[in-house]
N, C-alpha and C positions, 0 to 999 in steps of 0.2 A: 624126507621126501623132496622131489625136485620141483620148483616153480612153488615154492610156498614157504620161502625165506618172507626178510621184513623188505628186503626192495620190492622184490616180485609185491605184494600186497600193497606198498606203495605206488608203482607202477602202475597197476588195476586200477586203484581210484585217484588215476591223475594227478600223482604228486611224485616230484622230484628229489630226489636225495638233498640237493642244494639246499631244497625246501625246508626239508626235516633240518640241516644241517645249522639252519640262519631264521630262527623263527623269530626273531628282534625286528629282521627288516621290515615288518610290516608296520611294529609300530613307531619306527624312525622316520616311516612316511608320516605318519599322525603328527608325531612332532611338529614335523616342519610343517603342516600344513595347518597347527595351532598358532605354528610360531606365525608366519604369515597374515594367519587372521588376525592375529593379536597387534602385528605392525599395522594392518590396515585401518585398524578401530583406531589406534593411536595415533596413526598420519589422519584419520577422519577430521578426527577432536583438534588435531592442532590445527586444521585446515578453518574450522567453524571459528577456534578463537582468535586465528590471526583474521578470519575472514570479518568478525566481529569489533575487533579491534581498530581495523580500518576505515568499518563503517563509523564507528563512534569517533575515530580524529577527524573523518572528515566534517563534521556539523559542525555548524559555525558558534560561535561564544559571542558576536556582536551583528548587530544590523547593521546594514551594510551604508555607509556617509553619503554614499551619492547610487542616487536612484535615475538608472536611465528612462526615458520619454520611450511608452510603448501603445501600440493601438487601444491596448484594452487590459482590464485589472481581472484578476478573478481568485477569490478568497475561498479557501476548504476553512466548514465552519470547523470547529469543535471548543472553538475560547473566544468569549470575548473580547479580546484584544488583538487577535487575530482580524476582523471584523474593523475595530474601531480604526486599525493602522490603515487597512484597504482603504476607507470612507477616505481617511487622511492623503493617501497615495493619491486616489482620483479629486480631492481638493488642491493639490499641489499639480493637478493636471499632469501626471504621470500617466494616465489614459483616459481616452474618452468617455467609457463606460466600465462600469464594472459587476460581476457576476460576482455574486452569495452563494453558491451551492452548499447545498446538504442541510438547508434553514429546515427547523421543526416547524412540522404542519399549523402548531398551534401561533407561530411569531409570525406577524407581520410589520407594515411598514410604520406601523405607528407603534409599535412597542422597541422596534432600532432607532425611530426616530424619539423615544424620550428615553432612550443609552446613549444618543448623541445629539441632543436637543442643536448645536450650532451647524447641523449638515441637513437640517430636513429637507431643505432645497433642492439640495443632491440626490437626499433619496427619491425624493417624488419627481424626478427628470432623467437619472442616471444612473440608475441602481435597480438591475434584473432579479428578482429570489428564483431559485430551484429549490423546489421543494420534494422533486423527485429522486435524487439522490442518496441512496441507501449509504455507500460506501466511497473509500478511494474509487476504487474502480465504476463506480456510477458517475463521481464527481468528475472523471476523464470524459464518461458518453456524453454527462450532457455537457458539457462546456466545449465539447466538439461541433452538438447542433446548435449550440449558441457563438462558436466563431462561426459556423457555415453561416448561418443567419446574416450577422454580420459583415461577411467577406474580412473578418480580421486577417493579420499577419505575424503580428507577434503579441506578445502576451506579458503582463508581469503575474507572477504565482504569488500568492500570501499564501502564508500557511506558518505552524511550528517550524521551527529550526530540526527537531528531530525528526519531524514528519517529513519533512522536503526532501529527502532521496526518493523515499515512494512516492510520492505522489507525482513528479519531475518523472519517475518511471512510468508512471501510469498515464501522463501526459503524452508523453514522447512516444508510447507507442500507441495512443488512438490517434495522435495527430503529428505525424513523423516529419512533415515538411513545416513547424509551425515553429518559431522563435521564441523559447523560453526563458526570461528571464528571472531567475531565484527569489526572491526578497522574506528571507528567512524571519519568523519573530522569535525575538527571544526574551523569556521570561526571568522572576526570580525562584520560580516552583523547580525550577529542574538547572540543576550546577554539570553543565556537559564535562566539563575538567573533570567530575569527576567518575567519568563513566568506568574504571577499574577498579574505585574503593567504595564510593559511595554507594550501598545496598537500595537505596529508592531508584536511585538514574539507572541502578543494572536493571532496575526491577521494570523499569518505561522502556530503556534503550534495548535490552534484549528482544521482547515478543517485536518491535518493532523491527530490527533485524531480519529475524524470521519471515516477517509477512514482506518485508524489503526482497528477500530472496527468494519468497515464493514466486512475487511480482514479474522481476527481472527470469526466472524458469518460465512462469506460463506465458510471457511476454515472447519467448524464443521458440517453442512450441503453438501457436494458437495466433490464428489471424484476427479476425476482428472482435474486440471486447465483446461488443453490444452480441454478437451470436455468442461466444463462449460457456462451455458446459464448464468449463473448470473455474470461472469467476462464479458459477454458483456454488458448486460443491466447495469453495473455498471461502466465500463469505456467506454460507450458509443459508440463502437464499438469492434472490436477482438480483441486482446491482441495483436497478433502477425499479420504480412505483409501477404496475402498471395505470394506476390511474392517468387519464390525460393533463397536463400541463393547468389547464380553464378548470379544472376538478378537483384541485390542492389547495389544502391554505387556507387560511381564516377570511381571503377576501372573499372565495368561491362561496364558504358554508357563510359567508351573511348573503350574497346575491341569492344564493337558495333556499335562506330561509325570507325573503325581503314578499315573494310573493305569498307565502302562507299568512305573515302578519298584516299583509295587507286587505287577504280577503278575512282575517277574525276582527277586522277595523270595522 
């Protein structure tokens, strides 16, 4: 019969002889387009280790011999001796003041001052606590209304050695015209040297990378910290307390508990 060979019936439903002829080409596109995915994932991975890589040579192995003279100190808690060096900095009059951020609600100035029984002087004249301070990126808002307060101009950073990329990031972008100078601590809990074999330093320096680089994305994306949706959704709540400043802290809960015991007197 005429018109009911196998082209004609190909022809009908929109297929080409070529087509029948070369039924591979469809999946030589698949190929390549695994192969492709497959380079992508692998240039990703190489991009995060060298991007990784970079970050960990650049942290410092010593503190630094000479400390330049800046308006004002200001220390990200999370160690002890982080703390004890700042105290030491604005003793050496390295600044005129210096700011504590991220201090736990329950420490006050007499519990720094018997961890440093030779600076109390200091503390009770020249030494701010924030207590509002959730996070890095808290520790940026408020040490911004604490230079506005001040009309500072430049700054010395205490902090970890491996903490100081972020926080230097989180610095610089709530306060972009302000003078940062680094003053890294470094301990003997974490061997930077050996951030490619040592499994404890991969184990600190890695998530810290991460949150390094979230830092520096949301920092390019997003204007002011203190409104950002994304410093919550990324520290899991607000950066800062909303309690007010006069409403933190162990001086607060004695002034408020001072007139209750006064009227059971």
């Amino acid at each position: 019969m005429i018109g009911t060979g196998p082209g004609d019936f190909a022809i009908r439903h929109g297929r080409r002889d070529g087509a029948l002829a070369n039924p591979a080409r469809g999946s030589t596109g698949w190929r390549w387009a695994r192969r492709l995915a497959a380079g992508a994932a692998v240039g990703s991975v190489a991009a995060v280790l060298l991007g990784y890589a970079g970050f960990a040579a650049r942290i410092p192995l010593n503190e630094p011999a000479a400390v330049p003279r800046t308006d004002a100190i200001v220390v990200v808690t999370g160690g002890s001796q982080r703390i004890g060096d700042a105290i030491g900095l604005l003793g050496a009059e390295r600044g005129s003041r210096l700011l504590i951020s991220g201090v736990n609600e329950k420490t006050g100035r007499e519990e720094l001052a018997k961890l440093n029984p030779a600076s109390r002087d200091l503390l009770a004249c020249c030494v701010d606590l924030d207590y509002r301070a959730r996070n890095t990126i808290g520790n940026a808002i408020e040490t911004r209304r604490w230079v506005r307060r001040h009309e500072f101009r430049s700054l010395l950073v205490v902090t970890s050695n491996y903490h100081m990329p972020r926080t230097l990031a989180e610095l610089g972008h709530a306060m972009p015209g302000l003078k940062l100078v680094p003053h890294p601590v470094v301990t003997g809990q974490m061997d930077a040297a050996g951030w490619w074999h040592d499994w404890s330093t991969v184990r600190l320096l890695a998530p810290e990378y991460v949150k390094y680089l979230a830092a520096r994305l949301r920092s390019a994306v997003e204007g002011d910290p203190e409104t950002s949706r994304l410093s919550v959704i990324i520290g899991g709540r607000k950066p800062v307390s909303p309690k007010p400043p006069g409403e933190i802290g162990p001086e607060s809960e004695r002034r408020s508990q001072a007139p209750a015991s006064t009227r059971g007197g």
